[in-house]
N, C-alpha and C positions, 0 to 999 in steps of 0.2 A: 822473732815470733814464729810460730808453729813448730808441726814436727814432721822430720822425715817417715813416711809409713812404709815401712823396707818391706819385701817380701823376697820370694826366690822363685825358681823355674823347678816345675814338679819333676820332671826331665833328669835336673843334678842330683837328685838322690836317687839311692839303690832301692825302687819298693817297685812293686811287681801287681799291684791292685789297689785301688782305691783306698778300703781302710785301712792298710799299711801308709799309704803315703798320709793319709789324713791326721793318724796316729805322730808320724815323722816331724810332721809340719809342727803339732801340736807341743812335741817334745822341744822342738825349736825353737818353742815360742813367735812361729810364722805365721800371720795371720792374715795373708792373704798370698796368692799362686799365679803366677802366668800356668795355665793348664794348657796344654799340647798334648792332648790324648793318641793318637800317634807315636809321639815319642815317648811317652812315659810307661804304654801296657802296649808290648806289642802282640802278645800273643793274644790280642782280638781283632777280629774283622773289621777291622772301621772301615765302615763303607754308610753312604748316605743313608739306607734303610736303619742302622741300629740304633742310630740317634733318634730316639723315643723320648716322649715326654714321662714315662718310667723311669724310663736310663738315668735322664738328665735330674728328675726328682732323686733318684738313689744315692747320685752323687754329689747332689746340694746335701742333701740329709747329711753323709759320712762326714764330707767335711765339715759342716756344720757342730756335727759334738764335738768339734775341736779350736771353734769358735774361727774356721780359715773359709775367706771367698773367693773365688778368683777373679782377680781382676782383670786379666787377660786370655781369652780364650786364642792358644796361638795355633795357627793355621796359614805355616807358611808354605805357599805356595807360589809356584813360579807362572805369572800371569803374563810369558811372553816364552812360554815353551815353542819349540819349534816345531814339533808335530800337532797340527788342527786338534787332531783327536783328542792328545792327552790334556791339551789346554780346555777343551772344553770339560774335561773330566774334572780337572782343578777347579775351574769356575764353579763347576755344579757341587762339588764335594767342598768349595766355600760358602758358597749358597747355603748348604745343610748345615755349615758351622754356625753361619745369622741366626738361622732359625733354633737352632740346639743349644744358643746362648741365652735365652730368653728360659727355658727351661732348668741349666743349671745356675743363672744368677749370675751370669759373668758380665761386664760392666763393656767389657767391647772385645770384639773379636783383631786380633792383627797379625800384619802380614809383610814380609819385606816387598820389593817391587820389582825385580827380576834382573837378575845378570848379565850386563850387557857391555864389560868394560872389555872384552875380548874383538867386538864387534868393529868396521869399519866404521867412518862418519854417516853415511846413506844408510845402513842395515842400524844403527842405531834412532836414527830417525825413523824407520821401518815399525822398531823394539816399541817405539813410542804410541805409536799410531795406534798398534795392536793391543799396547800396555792400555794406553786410557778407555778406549775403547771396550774391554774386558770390566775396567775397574769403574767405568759408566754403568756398565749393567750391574756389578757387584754395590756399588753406592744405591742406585734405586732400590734393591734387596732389604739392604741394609734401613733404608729409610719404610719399607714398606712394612717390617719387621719391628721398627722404633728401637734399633739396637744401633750401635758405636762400630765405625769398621776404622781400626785403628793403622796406614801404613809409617813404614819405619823407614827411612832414607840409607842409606848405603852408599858409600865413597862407588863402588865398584857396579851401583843397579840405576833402572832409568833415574830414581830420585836421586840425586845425589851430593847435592847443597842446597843451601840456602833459596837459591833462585830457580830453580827444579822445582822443589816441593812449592815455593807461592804458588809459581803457573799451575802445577797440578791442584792444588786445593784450591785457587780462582775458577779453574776451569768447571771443577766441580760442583763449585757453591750450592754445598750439602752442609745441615748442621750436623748431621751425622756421619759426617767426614771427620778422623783426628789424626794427631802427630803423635807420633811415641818417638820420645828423643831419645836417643842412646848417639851423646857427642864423641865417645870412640870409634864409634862405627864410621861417622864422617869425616875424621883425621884419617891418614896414612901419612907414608914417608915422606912426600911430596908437598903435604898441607898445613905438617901438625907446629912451626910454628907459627901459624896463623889460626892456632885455636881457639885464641878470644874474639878475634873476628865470625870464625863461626856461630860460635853460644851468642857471644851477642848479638849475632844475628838473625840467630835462631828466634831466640824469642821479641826481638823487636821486629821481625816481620811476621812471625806463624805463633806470640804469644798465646792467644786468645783459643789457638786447637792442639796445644799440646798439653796433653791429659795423663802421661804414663811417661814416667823418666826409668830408663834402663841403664845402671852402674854399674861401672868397670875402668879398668885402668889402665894404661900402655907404657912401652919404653920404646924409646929406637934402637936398635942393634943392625948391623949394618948398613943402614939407610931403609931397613924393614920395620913395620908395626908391629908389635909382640904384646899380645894383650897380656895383662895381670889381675889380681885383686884389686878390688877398688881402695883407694888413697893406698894403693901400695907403685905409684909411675908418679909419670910427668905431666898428666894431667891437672889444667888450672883449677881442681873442685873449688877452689876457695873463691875463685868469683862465679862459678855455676851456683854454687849454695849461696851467696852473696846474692844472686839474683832469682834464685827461687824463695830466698825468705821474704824476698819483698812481694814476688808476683806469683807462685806457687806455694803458697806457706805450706799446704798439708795434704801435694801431689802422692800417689801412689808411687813409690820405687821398687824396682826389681832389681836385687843386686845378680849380677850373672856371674860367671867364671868361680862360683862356690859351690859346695858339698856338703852333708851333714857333717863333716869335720871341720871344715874354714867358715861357715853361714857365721859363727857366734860371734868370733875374734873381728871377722872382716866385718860386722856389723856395728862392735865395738867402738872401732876406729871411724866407720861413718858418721858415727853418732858423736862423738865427741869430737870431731871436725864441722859437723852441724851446728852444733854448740857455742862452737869457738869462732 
């Protein structure tokens, strides 16, 4: 039952403005975008003031003639930077994404949770303190706003299993708190054969807030992670899709690690492993 709704990252194509990428998407037959305005146009200012209720209507519009929304407004930012200053910069220029989501139609904004696998055990607990704390104020925003603040777990950031992410979304107990799973992200060297313990972890303890699946695929080569195309590794998709046909039938997906040249093929293969 259902159907995978694949999109891509406006980021992995070559377009340089708005309705070039809207145009791209459409040729793609893509019909919905993680948008990261940042990474995708850099040669504008983004800064809190440009994000206009203008802006954000122009660029509902473009893509709009091409029947593409975005489902993820990404905004990743590092909410345990070590300079006071810049961290407050980040907060605030997330803040401006809550509010600038509501304008162009994006369904939640997301965000990783901050890099902290380099860290002692004390400065990690430190990372943490700082992390929720940040992401307390960014959650109330979020709810004040009635917009989705979507984070992403990372082998390598404060979230980073299973039992991370409960305590952080208990602590929070926001319904406008979610998960955006991307189960490559929480494999590496060290973990990846215990990845059906992950996934089915994932969604037997955090089913209920994860709203945005992010697909991609790995190998191990020397005891390292190497990401690929999706269903192109060693990735179990067939009990991930196994378990969102039963409890996600017709989640939003973002395949990553694609380009206007690999989106069609690599979508191809999603879909008929869907299927199957």
């Amino acid at each position: 039952m259902g159907i995978l709704n694949c999109g891509m990252r406006g980021h992995d194509v070559s377009c340089g403005d708005i309705v070039s990428l809207s145009n791209q998407m459409g040729e793609l037959g893509v019909r919905h975008i993680q948008f990261a305005p940042k990474k995708s146009f850099k040669d504008i200012n983004w800064n809190c003031g440009v994000m206009t209720p203008g802006f954000g209507d122009y660029i509902k519009g473009e893509l709009a003639k091409n029947n593409v929304r975005v489902s993820v407004l990404g905004c990743y930012i590092n909410p345990v930077h070590p300079d006071p200053d810049e961290r407050r910069a980040q907060l605030d220029w997330f803040k401006a994404n809550l509010k600038f989501a509501r304008y162009i139609g994006a369904d939640m904004v997301g965000t990783e949770t901050g890099h902290v696998q380099h860290l002692d055990v004390e400065d990690k607990l430190r990372a943490y303190d700082i992390f929720e704390e940040g992401m307390r104020e960014l959650v109330e925003c979020a709810e004040k706003y009635g917009v989705t603040l979507g984070v992403e777990p990372v082998t390598k950031d404060n979230l980073n299993d299973v039992e991370s992410t409960v305590r952080f979304v208990e602590e929070m107990n926001s319904p406008n708190l979610s998960v955006i799973f991307d189960p490559v992200n929480m494999i590496d060297g060290s973990n990846y054969t215990h990845q059906d313990d992950i996934i089915r972890g994932m969604f037997r303890e955090l089913g209920d807030k994860i709203d945005i699946l992010h697909l991609k695929d790995f190998n191990i080569e020397n005891g390292e992670k190497v990401p690929t195309l999706a269903c192109g590794g060693i990735l179990n998709t067939d009990l991930l899709f196994d378990i969102m046909r039963e409890k996600k039938p017709f989640i939003d997906c973002i395949l990553e690690t694609t380009n206007e040249q690999t989106y069609a093929d690599t979508l191809a293969k999603v879909q008929e492993k869907w299927k199957s």
